[in-house]
N, C-alpha and C positions, 0 to 999 in steps of 0.2 A: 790572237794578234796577227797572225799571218794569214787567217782569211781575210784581214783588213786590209792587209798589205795588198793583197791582189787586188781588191777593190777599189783602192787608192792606184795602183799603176795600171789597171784597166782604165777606168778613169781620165789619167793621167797621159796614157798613150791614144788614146782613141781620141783626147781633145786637140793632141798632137799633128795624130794626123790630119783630123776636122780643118786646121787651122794653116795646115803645111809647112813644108821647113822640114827640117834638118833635128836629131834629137838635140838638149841640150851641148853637151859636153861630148858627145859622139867625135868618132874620128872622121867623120864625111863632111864637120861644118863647114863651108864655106869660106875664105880667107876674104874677111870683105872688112868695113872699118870696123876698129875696135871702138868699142863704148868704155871699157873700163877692164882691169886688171886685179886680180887676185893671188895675191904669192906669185905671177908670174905666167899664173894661167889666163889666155884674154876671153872676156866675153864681148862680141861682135854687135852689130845693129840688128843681125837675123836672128839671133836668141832673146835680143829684148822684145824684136816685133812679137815673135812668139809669145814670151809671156806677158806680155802687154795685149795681144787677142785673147788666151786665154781667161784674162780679167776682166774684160769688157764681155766676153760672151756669159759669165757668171753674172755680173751686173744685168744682163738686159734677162738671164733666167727668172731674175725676180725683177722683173716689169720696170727694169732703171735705164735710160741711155745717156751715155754720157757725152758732154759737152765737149767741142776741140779743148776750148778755157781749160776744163778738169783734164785733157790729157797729158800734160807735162807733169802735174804731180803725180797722176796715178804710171805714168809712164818708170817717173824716177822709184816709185813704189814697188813697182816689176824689177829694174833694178835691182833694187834693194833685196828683197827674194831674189834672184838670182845669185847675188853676191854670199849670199849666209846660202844659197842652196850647195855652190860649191866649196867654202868652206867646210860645210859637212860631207861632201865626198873625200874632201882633201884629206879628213879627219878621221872618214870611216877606210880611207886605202893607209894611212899610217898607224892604223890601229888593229891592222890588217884581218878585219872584219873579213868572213865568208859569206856566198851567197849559196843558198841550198838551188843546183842549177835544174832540178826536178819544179819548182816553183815560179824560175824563167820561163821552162818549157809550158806549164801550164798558163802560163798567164800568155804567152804567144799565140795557144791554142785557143784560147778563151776570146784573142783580136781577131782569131782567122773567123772562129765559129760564127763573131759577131758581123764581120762583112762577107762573108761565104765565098763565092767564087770572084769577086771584086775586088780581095784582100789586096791581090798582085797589083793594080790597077791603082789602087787606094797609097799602097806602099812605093808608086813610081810617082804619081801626082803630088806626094807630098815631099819626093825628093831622097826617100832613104830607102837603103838596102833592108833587108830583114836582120842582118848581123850590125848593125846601126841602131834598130830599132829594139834587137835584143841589149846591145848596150845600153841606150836607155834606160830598160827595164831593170838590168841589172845595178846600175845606178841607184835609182829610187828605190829598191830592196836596201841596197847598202846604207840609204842614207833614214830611210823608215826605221832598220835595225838599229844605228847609231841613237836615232832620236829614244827607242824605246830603251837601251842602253843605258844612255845620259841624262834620262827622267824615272828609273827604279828607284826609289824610295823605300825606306821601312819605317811603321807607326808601330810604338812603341803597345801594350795595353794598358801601359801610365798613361799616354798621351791621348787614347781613345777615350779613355775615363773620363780626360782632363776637359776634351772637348766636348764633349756629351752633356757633363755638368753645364760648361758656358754657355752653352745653347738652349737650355733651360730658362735664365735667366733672363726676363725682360725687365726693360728702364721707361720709365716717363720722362719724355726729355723736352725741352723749347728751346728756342732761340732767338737771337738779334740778328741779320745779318746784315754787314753794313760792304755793299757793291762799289768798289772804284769807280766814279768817277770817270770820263773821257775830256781828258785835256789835250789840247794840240792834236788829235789823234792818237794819245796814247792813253792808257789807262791811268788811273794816278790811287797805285797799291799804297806808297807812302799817306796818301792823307786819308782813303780808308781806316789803315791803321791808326792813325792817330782819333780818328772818332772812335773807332770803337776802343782804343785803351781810355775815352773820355767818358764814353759812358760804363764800361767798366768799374771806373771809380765811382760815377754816382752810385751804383748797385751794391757797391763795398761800403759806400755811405750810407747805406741802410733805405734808399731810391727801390719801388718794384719794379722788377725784372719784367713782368708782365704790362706794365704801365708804357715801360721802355720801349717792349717792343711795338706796340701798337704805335706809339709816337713816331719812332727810328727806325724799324727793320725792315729791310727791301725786300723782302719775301710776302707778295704780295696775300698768298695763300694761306699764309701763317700768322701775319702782325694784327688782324685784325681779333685775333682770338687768344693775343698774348704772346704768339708764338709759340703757340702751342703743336707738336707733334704727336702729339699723343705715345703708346707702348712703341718700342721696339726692340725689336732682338739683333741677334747677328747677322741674322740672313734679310733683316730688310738693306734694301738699296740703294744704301747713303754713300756716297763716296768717303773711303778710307780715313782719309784726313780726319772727318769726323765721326765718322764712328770708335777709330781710335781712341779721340779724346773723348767723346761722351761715355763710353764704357770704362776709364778708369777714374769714372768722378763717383765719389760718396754721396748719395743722398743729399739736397738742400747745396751741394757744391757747384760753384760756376767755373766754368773756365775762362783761362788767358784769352786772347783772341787767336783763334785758330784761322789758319788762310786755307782753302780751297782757291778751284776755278771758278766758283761764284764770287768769292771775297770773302770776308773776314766773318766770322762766326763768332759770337757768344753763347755756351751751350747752359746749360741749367739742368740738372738731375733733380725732378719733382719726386719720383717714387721708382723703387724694385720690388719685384716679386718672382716667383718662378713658375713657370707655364707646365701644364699640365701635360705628360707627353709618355711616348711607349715606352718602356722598361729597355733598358741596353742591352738587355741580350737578343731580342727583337730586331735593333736597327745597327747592331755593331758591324757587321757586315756591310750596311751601303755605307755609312758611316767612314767605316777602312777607306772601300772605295774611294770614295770622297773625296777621302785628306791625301790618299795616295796617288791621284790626279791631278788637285791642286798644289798639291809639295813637287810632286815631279813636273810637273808644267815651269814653275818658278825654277824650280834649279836647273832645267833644261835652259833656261833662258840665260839666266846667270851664266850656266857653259860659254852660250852662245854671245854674251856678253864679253866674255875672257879670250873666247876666239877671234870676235872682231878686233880685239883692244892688239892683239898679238898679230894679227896679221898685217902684211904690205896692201893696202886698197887703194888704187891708183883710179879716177876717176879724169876719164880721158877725154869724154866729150865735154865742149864750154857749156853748153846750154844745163848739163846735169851738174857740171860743176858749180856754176854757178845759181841751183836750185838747191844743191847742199849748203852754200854760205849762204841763201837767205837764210836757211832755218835755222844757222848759227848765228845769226842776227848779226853776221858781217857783211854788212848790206854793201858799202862801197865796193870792196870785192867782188859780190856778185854782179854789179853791174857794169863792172869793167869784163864781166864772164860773160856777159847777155850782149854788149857790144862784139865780142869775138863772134859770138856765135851767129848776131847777124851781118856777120859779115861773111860769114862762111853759106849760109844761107838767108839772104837778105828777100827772098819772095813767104816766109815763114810769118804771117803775120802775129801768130801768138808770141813769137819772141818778143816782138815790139811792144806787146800787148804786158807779156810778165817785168821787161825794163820799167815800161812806164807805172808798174805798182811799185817796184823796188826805187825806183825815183822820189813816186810819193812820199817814200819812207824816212829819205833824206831830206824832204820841203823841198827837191827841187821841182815845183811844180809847174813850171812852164815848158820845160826839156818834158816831166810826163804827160803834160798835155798833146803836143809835138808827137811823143809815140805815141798814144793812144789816137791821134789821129791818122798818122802811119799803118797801125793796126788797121783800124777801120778802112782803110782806102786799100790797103794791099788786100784783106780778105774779099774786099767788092760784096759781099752777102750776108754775111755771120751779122745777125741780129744780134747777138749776146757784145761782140763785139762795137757797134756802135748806140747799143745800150749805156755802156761804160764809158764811152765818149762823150754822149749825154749828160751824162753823169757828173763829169769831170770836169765840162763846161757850169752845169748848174753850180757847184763846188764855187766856180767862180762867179757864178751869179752874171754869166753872158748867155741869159734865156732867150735870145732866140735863138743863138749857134746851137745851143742844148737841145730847141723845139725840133728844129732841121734836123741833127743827130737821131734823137725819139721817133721822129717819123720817117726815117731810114727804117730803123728798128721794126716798125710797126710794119713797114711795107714786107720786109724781108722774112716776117714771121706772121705771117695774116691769119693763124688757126692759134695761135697759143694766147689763150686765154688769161693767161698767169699775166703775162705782157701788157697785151690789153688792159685787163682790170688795173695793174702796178701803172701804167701811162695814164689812165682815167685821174688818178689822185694826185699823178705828177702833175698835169697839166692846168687840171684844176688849181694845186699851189701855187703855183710859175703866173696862175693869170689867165690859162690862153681857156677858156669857157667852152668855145666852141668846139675846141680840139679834143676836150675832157668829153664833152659830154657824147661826141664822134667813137672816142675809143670804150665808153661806158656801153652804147650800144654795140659797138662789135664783140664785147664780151659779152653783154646779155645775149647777141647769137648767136654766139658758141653755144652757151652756157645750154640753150635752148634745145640747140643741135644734140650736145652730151648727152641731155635731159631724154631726147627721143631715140636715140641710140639706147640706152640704157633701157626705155620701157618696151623697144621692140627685142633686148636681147630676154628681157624677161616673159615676154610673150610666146617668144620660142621654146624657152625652158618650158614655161606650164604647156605651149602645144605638144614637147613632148612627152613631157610626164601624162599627159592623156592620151597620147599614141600608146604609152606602155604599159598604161595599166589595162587599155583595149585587148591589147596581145596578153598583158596576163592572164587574163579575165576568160580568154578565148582558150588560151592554155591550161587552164584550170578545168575545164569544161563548162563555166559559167559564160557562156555565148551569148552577146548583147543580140538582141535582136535587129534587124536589117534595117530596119526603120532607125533605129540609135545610131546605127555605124553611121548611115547615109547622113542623117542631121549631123554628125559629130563630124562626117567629113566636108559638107556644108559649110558646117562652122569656120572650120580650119584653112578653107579655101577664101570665106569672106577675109578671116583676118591677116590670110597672108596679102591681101587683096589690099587693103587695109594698108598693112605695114610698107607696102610697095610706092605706096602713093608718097607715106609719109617720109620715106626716105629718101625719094626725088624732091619732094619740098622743101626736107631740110638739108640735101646736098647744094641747091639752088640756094637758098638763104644764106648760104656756108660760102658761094663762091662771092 
């Protein structure tokens, strides 16, 4: 566990500095605005920029970049970690946790080793001292130990037994599912429910359950077959909801209607058996593992549950505050919080832009028309932006204000293909023929473009997988002869010859 920990606050400090700033909670942060309060401790604007880079630079590791749009929720998500991160310092200094400081010094050593004579350089550029940066480190030790702490667990050899058995046991299961409805903009869970306790009754009236679902079940994958899902056990990947219920049905038993985030479920238990599997003394081991993972993962949270409920969290900025009462579905509040906030910064176009959804929310749809044209005009560029304004006109069915909005959009994103193709069927419905079939070919030359991109990156790979089998070939002692090399470098000079041409054609296509 403790060679994780280094791993983690190696990690963790090197993204720090990557990013610049100040440590979290360190005694050198900057007194600059506060964003929010915890028991009394504040967390600043420069600690949220911080972990709000650090998330976006995770995101784009795996090939994502995110939108301005996506950055106020993910922003307030940083937030959010920040807020339970200090919590648990709070919680690991009142619990008067130690840190072994032989594991600081290595891990300081392990930052030097990794920027070498640059460390000092690296450690001024990002604003902190080394005894700043060691409090950091010592931080995240404290709150790693906490966390390992308040997720120790014990499994019983009753309850290893217990689980072992269960996991044995597969069901034959089906279903109805019957999907809310969108009324007015909102889902309508009350009349779901009322279908499926309707057709519930036909099934208790002695009506096939399979007949049913082919008739009624929005599952489109499954109704055609009965709703049928064939075996499954505990580890397939049903959402809890149902697999709960479907695991405590008998045999030939249907259930109540079960609600999910898909909608209402009727499940059915066709058949059990028990699956064929390694003997428990074989897998009680990862098995332990396991449970002692997911049990401590949950009761870590539950802590951290009990810690938030306990503590003072004062949420100081308008624009986050009132991104918390949307998600409590106190929408008026929130938009009397998104009014503050552009007034405090009224050049912010996404503020306008998250008013005028919380407006929608209300039906005030002329006030979100209004921002979302605000939006659009104050960002001047953001395609996503007067996408939604398009949007928003279409809603109202004023297609040519929409058409104008869409082809802002279009101008302002000339390579995104997603765009394109999504305007090609816009505009086609709206009417405008010429404009459809204008933006059907700008994706087809993307598409074209991607297409030649992609067959020139794979031509590289096979040029060099034959470069290096040459070199193995040669290093083996099996030495191609002079005449192969020469043709094989022939070749390689045609195709990059080749590939050269094709990439000026289709950069020229593309512009």
């Amino acid at each position: 566990m403790k060679g994780i920990i280094i791993v983690v606050c190696v990690a963790f400090v090197v993204t720090l500095l990557y990013v610049g700033g100040v440590s979290f909670f360190g005694g050198g942060a900057p007194q600059v605005q506060a964003v929010a309060r915890v028991n009394g401790d504040v967390i600043n604007v420069a600690e949220l920029q911080q972990a709000y880079a650090q998330t976006v630079n995770l995101y784009r590791q795996f090939g994502q970049n995110p939108s301005q749009v996506q950055r106020h929720g993910m922003e307030f998500a940083a937030l959010q970690q920040l807020v339970d991160y200090q919590l648990m310092v709070q919680a690991a200094k009142r619990d008067k946790i130690k840190v072994d400081e032989s594991e600081v010094n290595n891990t300081i050593q392990m930052i030097k080793d990794q920027y070498g004579a640059s460390y000092q350089d690296v450690l001024r550029a990002a604003g902190m001292t080394e005894r700043e940066l060691r409090n950091a480190i010592r931080e995240q030790f404290l709150v790693e130990t906490l966390r390992e702490e308040r997720s120790r667990v014990e499994v019983s050899e009753e309850e290893l037994r217990r689980v072992y058995e269960e996991r044995l046991q597969e069901i034959e299961v089906r279903h109805i599912l019957i999907e809310p409805e969108t009324v007015d903009g909102e889902r309508d869970w009350n009349g779901a429910l009322r279908k499926a306790e309707e057709i519930l009754q036909r099934i208790k009236a002695g009506e096939d359950f399979a007949a049913l679902a082919q008739e009624y079940s929005d599952d489109g994958g499954s109704s055609q077959e009965g709703g049928a899902l064939g075996w499954i056990d505990r580890e397939t990947p049903f959402v809890a909801e149902f697999m709960d219920a479907a695991f405590s049905l008998e045999v030939g038993g249907v259930s109540d209607p079960v609600q999910t985030s898909f909608g209402y479920h009727l499940i059915e238990v066709t058949g059990s058996r028990t699956k064929e599997e390694q003997d428990f003394e074989s897998v009680r081991d990862t098995l332990k593992s396991q449970l002692e993972a997911e049990r401590g993962f949950d009761q870590f949270q539950r802590w951290m549950d009990e810690e938030r409920s306990r503590a003072q969290i004062e949420i100081l900025d308008p624009q986050f505050r009132a991104y918390q009462l949307m998600m409590n579905d106190r929408i008026d509040q929130a938009i009397a919080q998104y009014r503050e906030a552009i007034a405090a910064a009224p050049l912010n176009a996404y503020l306008y832009y998250h008013l005028a959804v919380a407006l929608e929310r209300v039906d005030a749809h002329d006030e979100a028309l209004a921002a979302y044209l605000q939006a659009a005009e104050t960002s001047g560029f953001d395609p996503e932006l007067w996408f939604a304004l398009g949007q928003a006109y279409r809603e109202r069915e004023d297609f040519e204000a929409a058409r104008d909005a869409y082809l802002k959009a279009s101008e302002y994103a000339p390579n995104n293909f997603s765009l394109h193709q999504a305007l090609g069927v816009i505009f086609e419905e709206m009417g405008f023929e010429d404009l459809a079939a204008e933006q059907n070919a700008k994706a087809d030359e993307i598409r074209q473009f991607l297409l030649e991109q992609e067959l020139q990156r794979q031509e590289q790979i096979r040029m060099q997988q034959e470069l290096q089998r040459l070199l193995e070939e040669a290093q083996s002692g099996s030495v191609p002869s002079e005449s192969n090399l020469d043709e094989s470098a022939s070749a390689q000079d045609a195709d990059q010859g080749s590939a050269e041409v094709n990439v000026e054609e289709a950069g020229g296509g593309s512009e």
